[in-house]
Each structure stands twice: as structure tokens, then as C-alpha cells.
C-alpha positions as CSV (number, residue, x, y, z in Angstrom):
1,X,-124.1,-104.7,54.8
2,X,-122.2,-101.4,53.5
3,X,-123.8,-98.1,52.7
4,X,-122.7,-98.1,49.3
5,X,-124.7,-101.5,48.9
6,X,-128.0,-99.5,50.2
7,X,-127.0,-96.5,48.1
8,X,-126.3,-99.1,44.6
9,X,-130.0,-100.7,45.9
10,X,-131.7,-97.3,45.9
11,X,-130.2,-96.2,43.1
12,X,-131.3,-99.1,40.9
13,X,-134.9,-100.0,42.5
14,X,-135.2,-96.1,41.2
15,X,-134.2,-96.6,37.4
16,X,-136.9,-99.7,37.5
17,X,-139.4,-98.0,39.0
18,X,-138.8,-95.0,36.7
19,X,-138.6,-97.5,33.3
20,X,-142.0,-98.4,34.8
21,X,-143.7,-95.5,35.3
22,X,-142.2,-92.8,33.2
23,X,-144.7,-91.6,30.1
24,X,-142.2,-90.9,27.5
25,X,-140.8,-94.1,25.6
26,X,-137.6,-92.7,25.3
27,X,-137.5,-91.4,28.8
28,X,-138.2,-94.8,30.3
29,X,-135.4,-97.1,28.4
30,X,-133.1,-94.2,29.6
31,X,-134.3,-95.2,33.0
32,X,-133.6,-98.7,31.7
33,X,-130.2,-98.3,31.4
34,X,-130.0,-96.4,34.6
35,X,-131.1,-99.7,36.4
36,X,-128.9,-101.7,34.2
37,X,-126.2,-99.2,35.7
38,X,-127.3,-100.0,39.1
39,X,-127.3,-103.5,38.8
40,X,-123.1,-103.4,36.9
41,X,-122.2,-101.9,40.0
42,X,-123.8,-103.8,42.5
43,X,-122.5,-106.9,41.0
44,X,-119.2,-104.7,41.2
45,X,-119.7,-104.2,44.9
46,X,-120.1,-107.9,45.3
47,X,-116.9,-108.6,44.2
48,X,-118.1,-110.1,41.1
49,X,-115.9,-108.1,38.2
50,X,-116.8,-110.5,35.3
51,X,-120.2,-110.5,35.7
52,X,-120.2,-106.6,36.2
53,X,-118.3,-106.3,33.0
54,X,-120.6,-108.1,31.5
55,X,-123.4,-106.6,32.7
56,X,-121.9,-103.0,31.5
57,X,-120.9,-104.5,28.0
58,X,-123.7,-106.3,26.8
59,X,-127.0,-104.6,28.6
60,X,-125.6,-101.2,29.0
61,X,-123.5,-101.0,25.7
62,X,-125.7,-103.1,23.9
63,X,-129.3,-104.0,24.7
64,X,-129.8,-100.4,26.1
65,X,-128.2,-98.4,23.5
66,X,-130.2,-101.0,20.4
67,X,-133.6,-100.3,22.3
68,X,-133.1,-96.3,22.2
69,X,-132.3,-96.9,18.6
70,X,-135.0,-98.7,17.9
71,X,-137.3,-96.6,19.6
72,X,-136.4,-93.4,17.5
73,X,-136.3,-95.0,14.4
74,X,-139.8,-96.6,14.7
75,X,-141.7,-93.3,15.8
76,X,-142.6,-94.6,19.4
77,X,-142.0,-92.0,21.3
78,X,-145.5,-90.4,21.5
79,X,-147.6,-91.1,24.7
80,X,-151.3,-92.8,22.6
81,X,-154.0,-90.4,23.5
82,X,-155.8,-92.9,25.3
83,X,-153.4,-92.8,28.3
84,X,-150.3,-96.1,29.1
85,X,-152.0,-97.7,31.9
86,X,-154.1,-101.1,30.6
87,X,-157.7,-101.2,31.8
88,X,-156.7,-104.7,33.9
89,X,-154.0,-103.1,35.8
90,X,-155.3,-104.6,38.8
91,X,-155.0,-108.0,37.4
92,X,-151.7,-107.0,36.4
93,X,-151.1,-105.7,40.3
94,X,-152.4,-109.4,41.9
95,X,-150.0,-111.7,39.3
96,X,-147.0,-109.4,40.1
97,X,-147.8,-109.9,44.1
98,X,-147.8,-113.2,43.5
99,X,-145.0,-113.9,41.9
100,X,-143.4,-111.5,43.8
101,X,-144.5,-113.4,47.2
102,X,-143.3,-117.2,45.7
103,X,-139.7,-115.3,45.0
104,X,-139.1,-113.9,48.5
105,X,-140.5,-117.3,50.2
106,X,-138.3,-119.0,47.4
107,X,-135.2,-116.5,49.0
108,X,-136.0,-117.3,52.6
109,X,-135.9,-120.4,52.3
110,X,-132.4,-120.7,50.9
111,X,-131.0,-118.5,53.0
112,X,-130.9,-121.4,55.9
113,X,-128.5,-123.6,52.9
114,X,-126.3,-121.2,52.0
115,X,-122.5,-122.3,52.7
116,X,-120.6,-120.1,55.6
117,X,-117.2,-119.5,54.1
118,X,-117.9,-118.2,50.2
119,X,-116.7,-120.1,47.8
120,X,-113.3,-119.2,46.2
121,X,-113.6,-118.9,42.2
122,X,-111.1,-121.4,40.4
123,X,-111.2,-119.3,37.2
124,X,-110.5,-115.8,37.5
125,X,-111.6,-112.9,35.0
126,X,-108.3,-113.0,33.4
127,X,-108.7,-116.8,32.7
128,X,-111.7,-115.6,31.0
129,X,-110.4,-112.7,28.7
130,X,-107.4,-115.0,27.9
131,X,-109.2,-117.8,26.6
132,X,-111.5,-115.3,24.9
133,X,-108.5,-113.8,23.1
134,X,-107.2,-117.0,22.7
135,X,-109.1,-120.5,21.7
136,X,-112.0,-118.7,21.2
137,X,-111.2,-115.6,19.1
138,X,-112.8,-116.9,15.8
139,X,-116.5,-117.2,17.4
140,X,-116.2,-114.2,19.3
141,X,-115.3,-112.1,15.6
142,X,-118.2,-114.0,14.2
143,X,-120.6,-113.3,16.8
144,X,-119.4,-109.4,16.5
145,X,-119.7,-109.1,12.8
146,X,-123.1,-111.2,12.9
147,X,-124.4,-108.5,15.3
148,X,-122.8,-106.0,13.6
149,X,-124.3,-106.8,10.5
150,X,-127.7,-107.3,11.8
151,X,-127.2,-103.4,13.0
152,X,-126.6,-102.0,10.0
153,X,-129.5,-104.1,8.4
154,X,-132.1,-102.9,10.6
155,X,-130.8,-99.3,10.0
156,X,-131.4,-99.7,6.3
157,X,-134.8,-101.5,6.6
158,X,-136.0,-98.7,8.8
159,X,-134.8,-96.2,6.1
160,X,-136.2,-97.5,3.7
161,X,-139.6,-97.4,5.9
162,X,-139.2,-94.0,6.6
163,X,-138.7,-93.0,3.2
164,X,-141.6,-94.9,1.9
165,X,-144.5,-92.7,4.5
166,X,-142.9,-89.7,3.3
């Protein structure tokens, strides 16, 4: 494997680990969206454009930038007094081992199936934006203006919260 596959690995293993740990709500869905980052670009580095894309328009452009939103405009941004970490953290600790263990013997054991030669993709990323441009233009303005909408809606319903505990 490359360097720049390490470097991308690091890079992202560090915005989760910092989404994790960080204190400060905001801080950590910034590190969110630095792992988000990560991930685009190792997808990138894997020759996998579309998916990268994807990845940098919806989670990066999207998810990430709607959780910071909703994050300031609900006031959850202070640390509780009583410290983040739950009392059952070690339960927490032994289910995440777990699972963790059943993935990596889940990925070892597919490793042995996997084809030699990769498989060539019939339909390329510019199959993809035509058709999306094409055939399928009306969903994809319905599904903008539906999200779009439900933006502005939770704008004014937090407003109107806001003005209400004042």
C-alpha cells in the first residue's frame, strides 16, 4: 500500500478519535467532519470518484454542516457540570471490543474470497451525473427543495424557541 493511504488512514482514525473524545460539542462535530474528510479522500485514493463525491456532498456538505447548525441553535454547546463520560463506560468499552473483534474476524475471513483482478465498473461517474441531469432531474429538484424546505423550517421553529426563553 502507498504512503498517502497510511497518511489518509491516520488522518481520519484522528478526526474519530477526536469526535470521540473532545469536550466541546461543537468541537467534536468539527472533528466529525474532519473524519468525514478523511474518509472522501480515501475513497478518492481508491479510485472510487463517485463515492468520494458523494461522500464530500452529502456528509461533508450536508450532514456535517446541519449537525453544527443544529448544535448552535439548540444551546448544546456547554460541557454538563457533571462531566461526558457515562458511569458504565466499561460496559460501553467490552460491547465495542466485541463488536469490534466479530468485524475484523468478519474481514479476515473474506479476504481469502476476494477476486484477483478487480472488477472493471460498467457504469462510470459520468453515466451517473448524465442520467441524474437527465431521466432523473425531476426527483432530484424535489428531493433538493424537500430538504431545502425542511432547512428553513427548522430555522424558524428554533427561532421561535429562542424567542420564547427570552
Amino acid at each position: 500500500m502507498s504512503p498517502v493511504f497510511y497518511v489518509l488512514a491516520v488522518f481520519t482514525v484522528a478526526g474519530g478519535l477526536a469526535a470521540v473524545l473532545l469536550k466541546n460539542t461543537v468541537h467534536c462535530a468539527l472533528a466529525l467532519t474532519v473524519a468525514f474528510a478523511g474518509l472522501a479522500l480515501l475513497f478518492l485514493n481508491l479510485d472510487a470518484q463517485f463515492v468520494g463525491f458523494a461522500q464530500i456532498l452529502i456528509y461533508i456538505g450536508a450532514v456535517a454542516i446541519l449537525v453544527v447548525f443544529a448544535i448552535l441553535l439548540t444551546r448544546g454547546t456547554e460541557t454538563p457540570p457533571t462531566g461526558v463520560f457515562s458511569h458504565s463506560w466499561f460496559v460501553g468499552l467490552v460491547i465495542a471490543a466485541g463488536v469490534f473483534s466479530v468485524l475484523g474476524w468478519a474481514v479476515l475471513q473474506s479476504a481469502r474470497n476476494l477476486p484477483q483482478e478487480p472488477a472493471v465498473p460498467s457504469v462510470t461517474v459520468h453515466d451517473i451525473g448524465v442520467a441524474l441531469l437527465g431521466r432523473y432531474v425531476l426527483p432530484l429538484e424535489i428531493v433538493a427543495l424537500l430538504l431545502t424546505s425542511a432547512t428553513i423550517g427548522a430555522v424558524i421553529v428554533a427561532m421561535h424557541e429562542k424567542g420564547r426563553a427570552q
